[in-house]
MARPANU-41917 format. One record per atom (N, C-alpha, C, CB): residue number from 1; z, y, x; atom name; residue in three letters. Coordinates in steps of 0.05 Angstrom, whole numbers, plus 5000, padded with zeros to 4 digits. Glycine has a CB too. Layout:
N
 sero    w    v    u mitor miro
  NUM    Z    Y    X    CA  ala
...
END
This chain:
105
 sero    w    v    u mitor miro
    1 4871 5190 5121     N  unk
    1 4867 5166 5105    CA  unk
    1 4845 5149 5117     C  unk
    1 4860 5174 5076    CB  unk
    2 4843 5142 5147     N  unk
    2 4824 5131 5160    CA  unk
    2 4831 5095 5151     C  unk
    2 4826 5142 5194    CB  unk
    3 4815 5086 5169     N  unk
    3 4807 5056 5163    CA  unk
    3 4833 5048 5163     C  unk
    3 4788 5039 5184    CB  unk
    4 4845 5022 5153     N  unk
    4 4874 5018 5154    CA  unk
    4 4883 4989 5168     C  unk
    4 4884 5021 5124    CB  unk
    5 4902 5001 5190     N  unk
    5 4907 4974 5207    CA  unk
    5 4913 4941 5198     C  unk
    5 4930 4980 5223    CB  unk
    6 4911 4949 5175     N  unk
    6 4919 4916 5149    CA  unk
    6 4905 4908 5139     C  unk
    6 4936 4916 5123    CB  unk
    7 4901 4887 5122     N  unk
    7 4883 4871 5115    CA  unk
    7 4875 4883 5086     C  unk
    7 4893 4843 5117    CB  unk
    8 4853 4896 5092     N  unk
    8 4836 4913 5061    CA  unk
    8 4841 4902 5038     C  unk
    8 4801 4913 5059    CB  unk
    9 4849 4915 5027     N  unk
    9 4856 4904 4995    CA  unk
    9 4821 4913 4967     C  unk
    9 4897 4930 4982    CB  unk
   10 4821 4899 4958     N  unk
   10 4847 4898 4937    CA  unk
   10 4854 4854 4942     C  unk
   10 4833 4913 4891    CB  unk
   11 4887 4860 4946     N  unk
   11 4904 4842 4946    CA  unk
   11 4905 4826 4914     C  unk
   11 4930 4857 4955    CB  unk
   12 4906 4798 4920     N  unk
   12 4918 4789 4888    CA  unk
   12 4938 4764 4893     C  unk
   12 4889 4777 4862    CB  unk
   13 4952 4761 4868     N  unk
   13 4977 4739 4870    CA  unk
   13 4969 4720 4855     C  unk
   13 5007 4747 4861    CB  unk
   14 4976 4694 4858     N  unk
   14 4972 4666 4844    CA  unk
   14 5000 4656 4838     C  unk
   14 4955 4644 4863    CB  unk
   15 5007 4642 4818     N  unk
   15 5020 4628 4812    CA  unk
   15 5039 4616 4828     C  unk
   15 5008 4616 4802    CB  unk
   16 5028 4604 4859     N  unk
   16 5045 4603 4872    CA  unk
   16 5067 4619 4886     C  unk
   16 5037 4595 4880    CB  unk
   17 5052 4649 4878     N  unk
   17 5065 4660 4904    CA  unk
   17 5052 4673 4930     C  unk
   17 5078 4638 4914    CB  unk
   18 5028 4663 4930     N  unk
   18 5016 4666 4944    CA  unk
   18 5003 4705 4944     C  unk
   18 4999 4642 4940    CB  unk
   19 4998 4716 4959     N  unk
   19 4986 4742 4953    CA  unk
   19 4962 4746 4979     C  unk
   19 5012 4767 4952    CB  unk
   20 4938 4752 4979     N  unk
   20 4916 4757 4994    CA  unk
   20 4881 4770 4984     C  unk
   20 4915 4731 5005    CB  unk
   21 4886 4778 4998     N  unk
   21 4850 4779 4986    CA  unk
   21 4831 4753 4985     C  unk
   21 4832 4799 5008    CB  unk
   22 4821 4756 4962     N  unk
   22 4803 4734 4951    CA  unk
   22 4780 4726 4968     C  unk
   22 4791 4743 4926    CB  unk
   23 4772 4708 4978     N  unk
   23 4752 4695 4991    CA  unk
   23 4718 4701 4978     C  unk
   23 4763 4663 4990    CB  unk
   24 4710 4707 4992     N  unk
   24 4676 4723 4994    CA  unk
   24 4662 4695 4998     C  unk
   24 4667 4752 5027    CB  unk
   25 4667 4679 5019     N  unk
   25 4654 4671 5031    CA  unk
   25 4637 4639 5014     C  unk
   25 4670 4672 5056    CB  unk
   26 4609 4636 5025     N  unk
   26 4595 4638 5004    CA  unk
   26 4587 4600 5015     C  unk
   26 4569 4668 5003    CB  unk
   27 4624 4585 5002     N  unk
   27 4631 4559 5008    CA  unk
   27 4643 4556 4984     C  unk
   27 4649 4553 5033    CB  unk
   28 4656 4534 4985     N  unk
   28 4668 4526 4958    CA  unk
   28 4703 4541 4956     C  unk
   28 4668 4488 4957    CB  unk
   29 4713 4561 4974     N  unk
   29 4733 4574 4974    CA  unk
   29 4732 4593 4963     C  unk
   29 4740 4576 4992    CB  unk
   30 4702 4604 4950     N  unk
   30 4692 4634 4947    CA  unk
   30 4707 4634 4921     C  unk
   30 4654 4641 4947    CB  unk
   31 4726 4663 4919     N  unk
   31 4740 4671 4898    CA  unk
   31 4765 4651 4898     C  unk
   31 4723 4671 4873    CB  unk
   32 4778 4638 4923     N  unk
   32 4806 4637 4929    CA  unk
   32 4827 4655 4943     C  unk
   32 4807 4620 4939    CB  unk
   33 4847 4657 4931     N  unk
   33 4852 4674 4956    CA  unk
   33 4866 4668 4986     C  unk
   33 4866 4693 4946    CB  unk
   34 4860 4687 4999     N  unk
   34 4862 4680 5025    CA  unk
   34 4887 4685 5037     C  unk
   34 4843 4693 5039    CB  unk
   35 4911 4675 5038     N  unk
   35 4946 4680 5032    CA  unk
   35 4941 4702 5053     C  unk
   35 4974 4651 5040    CB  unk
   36 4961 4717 5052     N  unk
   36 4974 4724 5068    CA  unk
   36 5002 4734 5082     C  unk
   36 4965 4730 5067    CB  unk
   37 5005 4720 5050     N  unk
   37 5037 4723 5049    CA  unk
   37 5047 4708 5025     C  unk
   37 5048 4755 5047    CB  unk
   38 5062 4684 5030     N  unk
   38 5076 4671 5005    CA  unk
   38 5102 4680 5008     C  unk
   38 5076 4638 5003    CB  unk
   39 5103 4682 4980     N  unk
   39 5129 4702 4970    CA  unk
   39 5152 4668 4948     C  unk
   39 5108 4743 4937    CB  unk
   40 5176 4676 4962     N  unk
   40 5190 4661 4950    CA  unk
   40 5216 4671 4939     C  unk
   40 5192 4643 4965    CB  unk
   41 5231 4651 4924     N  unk
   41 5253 4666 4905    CA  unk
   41 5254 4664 4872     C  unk
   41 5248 4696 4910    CB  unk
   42 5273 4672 4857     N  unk
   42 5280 4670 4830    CA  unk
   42 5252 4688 4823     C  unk
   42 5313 4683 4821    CB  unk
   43 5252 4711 4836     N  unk
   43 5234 4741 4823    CA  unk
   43 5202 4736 4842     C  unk
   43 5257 4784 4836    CB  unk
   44 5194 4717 4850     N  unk
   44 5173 4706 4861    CA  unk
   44 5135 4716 4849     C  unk
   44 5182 4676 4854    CB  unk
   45 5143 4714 4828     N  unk
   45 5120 4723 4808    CA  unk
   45 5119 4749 4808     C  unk
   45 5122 4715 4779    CB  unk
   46 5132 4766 4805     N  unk
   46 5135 4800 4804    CA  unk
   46 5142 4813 4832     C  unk
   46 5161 4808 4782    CB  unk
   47 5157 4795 4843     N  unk
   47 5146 4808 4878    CA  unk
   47 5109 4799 4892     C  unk
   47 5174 4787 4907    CB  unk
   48 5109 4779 4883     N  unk
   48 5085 4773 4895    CA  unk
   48 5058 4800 4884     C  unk
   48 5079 4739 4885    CB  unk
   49 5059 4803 4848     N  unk
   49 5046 4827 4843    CA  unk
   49 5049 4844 4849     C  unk
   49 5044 4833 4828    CB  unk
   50 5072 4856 4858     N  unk
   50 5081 4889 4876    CA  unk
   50 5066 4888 4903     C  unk
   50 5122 4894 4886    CB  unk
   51 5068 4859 4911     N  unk
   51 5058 4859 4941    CA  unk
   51 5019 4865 4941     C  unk
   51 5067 4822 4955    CB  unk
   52 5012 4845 4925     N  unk
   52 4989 4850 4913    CA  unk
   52 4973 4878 4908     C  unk
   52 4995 4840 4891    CB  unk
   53 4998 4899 4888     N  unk
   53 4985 4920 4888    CA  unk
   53 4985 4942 4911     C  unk
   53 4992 4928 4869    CB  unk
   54 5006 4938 4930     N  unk
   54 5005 4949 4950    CA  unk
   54 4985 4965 4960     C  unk
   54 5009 4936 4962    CB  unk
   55 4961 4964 4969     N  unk
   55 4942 4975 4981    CA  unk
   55 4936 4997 4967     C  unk
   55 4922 4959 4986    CB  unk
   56 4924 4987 4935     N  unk
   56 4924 5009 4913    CA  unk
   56 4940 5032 4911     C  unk
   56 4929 4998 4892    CB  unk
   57 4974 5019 4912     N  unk
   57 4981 5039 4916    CA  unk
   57 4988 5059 4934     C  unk
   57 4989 5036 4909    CB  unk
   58 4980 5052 4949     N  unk
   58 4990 5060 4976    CA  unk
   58 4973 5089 4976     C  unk
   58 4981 5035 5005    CB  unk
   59 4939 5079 4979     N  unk
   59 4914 5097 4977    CA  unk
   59 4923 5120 4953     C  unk
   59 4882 5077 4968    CB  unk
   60 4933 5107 4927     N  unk
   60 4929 5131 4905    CA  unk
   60 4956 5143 4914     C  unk
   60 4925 5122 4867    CB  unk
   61 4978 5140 4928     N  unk
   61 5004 5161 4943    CA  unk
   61 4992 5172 4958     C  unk
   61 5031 5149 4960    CB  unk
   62 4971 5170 4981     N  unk
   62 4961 5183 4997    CA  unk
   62 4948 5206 4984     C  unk
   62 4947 5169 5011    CB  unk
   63 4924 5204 4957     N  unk
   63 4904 5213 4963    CA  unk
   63 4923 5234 4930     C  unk
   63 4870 5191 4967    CB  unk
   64 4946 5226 4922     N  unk
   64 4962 5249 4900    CA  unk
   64 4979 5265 4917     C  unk
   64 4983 5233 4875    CB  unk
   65 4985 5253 4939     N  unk
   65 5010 5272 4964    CA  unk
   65 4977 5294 4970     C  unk
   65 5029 5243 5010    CB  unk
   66 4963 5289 4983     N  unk
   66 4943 5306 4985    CA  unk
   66 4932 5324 4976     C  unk
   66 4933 5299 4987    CB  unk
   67 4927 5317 4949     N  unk
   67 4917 5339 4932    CA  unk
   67 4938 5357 4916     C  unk
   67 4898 5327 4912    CB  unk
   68 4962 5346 4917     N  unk
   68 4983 5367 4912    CA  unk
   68 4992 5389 4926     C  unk
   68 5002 5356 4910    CB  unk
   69 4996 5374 4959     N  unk
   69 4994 5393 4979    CA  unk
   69 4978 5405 4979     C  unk
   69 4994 5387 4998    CB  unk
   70 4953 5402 4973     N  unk
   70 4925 5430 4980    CA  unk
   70 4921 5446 4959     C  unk
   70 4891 5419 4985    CB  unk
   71 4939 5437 4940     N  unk
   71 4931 5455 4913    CA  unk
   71 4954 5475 4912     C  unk
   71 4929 5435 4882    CB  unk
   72 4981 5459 4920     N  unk
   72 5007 5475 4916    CA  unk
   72 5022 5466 4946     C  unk
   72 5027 5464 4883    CB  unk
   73 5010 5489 4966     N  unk
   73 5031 5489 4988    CA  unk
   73 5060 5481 4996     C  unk
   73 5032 5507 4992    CB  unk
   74 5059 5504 4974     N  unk
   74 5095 5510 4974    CA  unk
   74 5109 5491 4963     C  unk
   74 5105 5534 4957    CB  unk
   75 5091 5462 4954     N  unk
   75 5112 5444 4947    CA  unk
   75 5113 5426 4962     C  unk
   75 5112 5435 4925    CB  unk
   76 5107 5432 4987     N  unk
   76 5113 5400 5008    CA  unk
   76 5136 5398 5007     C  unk
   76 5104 5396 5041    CB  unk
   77 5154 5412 5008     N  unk
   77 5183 5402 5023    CA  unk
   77 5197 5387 4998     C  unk
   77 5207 5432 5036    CB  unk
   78 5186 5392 4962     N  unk
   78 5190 5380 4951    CA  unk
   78 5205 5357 4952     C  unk
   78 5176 5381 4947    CB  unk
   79 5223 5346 4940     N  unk
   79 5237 5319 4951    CA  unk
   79 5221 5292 4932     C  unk
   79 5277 5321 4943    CB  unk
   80 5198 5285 4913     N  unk
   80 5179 5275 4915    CA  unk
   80 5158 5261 4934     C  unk
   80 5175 5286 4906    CB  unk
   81 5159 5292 4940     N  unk
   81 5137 5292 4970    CA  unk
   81 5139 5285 4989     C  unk
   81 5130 5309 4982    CB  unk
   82 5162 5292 4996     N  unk
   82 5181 5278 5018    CA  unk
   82 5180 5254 5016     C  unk
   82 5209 5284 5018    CB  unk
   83 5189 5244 4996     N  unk
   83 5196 5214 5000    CA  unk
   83 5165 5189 4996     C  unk
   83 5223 5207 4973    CB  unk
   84 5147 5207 4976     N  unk
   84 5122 5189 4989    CA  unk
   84 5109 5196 5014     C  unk
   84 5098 5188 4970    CB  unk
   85 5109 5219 5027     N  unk
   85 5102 5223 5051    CA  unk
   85 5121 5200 5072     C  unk
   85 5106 5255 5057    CB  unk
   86 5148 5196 5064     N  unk
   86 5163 5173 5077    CA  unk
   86 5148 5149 5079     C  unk
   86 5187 5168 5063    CB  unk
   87 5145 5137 5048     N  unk
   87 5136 5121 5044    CA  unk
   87 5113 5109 5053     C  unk
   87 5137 5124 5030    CB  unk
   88 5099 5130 5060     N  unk
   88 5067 5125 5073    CA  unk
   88 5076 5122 5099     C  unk
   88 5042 5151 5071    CB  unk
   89 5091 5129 5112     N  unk
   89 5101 5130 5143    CA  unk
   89 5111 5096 5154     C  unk
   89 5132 5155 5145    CB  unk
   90 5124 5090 5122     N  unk
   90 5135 5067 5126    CA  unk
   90 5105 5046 5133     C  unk
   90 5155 5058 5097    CB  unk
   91 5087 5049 5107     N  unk
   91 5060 5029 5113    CA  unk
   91 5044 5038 5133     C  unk
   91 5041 5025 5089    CB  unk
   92 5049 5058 5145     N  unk
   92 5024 5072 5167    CA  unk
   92 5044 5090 5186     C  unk
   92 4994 5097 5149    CB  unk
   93 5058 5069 5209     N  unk
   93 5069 5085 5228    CA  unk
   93 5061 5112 5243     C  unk
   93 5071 5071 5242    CB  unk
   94 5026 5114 5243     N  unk
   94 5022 5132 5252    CA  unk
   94 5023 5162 5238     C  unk
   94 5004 5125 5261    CB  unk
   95 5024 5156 5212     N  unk
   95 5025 5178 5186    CA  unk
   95 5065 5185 5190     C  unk
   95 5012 5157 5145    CB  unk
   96 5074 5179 5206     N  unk
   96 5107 5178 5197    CA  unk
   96 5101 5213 5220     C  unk
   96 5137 5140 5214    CB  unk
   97 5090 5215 5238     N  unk
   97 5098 5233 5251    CA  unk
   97 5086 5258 5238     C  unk
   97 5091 5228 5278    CB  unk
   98 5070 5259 5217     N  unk
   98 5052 5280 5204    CA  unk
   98 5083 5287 5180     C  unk
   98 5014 5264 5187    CB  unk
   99 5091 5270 5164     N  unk
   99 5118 5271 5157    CA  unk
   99 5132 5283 5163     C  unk
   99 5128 5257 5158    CB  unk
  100 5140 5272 5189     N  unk
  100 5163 5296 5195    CA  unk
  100 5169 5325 5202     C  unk
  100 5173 5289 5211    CB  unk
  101 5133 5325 5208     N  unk
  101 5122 5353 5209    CA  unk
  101 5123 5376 5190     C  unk
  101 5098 5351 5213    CB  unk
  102 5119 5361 5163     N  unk
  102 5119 5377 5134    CA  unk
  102 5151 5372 5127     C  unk
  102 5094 5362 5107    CB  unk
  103 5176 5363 5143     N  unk
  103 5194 5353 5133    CA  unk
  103 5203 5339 5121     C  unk
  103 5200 5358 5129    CB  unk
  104 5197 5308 5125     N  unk
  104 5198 5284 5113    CA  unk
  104 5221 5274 5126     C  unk
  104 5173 5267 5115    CB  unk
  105 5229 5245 5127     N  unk
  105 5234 5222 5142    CA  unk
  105 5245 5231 5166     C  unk
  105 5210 5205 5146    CB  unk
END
């Protein structure tokens, strides 16, 4: 669960569509957010918040695949497990090969 090659969250969505981390910087932008992805479409508002929570969730799949594994071995191959161990592979290419190791993806 090292530093992460993407842009640190926590992510938020606006009205437009827009989804990024909020602006720090200490101008008249401070507490805008900083896009990084405009999301378009009918379902625009509720994709943009999924996108948003992303990071969040990403970290709390990592750090519940983890402590399940160290608590209960025998349930990696689990098909749960599997598939957020996938999942994490999908946002962190380099985590896909640890996956397939425990039998993922």
């Amino acid at each position: 669960m090292g530093k992460p090659a993407f842009t640190p969250g926590p992510w938020y969505a606006d009205r437009k569509g827009q989804v990024g981390p909020r602006s720090d910087a200490d101008d008249q932008s401070n507490g805008m957010i900083v896009p990084i992805a405009d999301v378009y479409g009918d379902n625009r508002h509720d994709d943009a918040r999924l996108f948003a929570a992303a990071p969040e969730l990403l970290e709390a799949l990592e750090i519940l695949t983890a402590n399940v594994e160290n608590a209960w071995p025998s349930l990696s191959n689990l098909g749960p497990l599997v598939n957020a161990r996938a999942a994490i592979g999908k946002a962190k290419p380099d985590q896909a090969a640890l996956a397939e190791e425990k039998g993922g993806a």
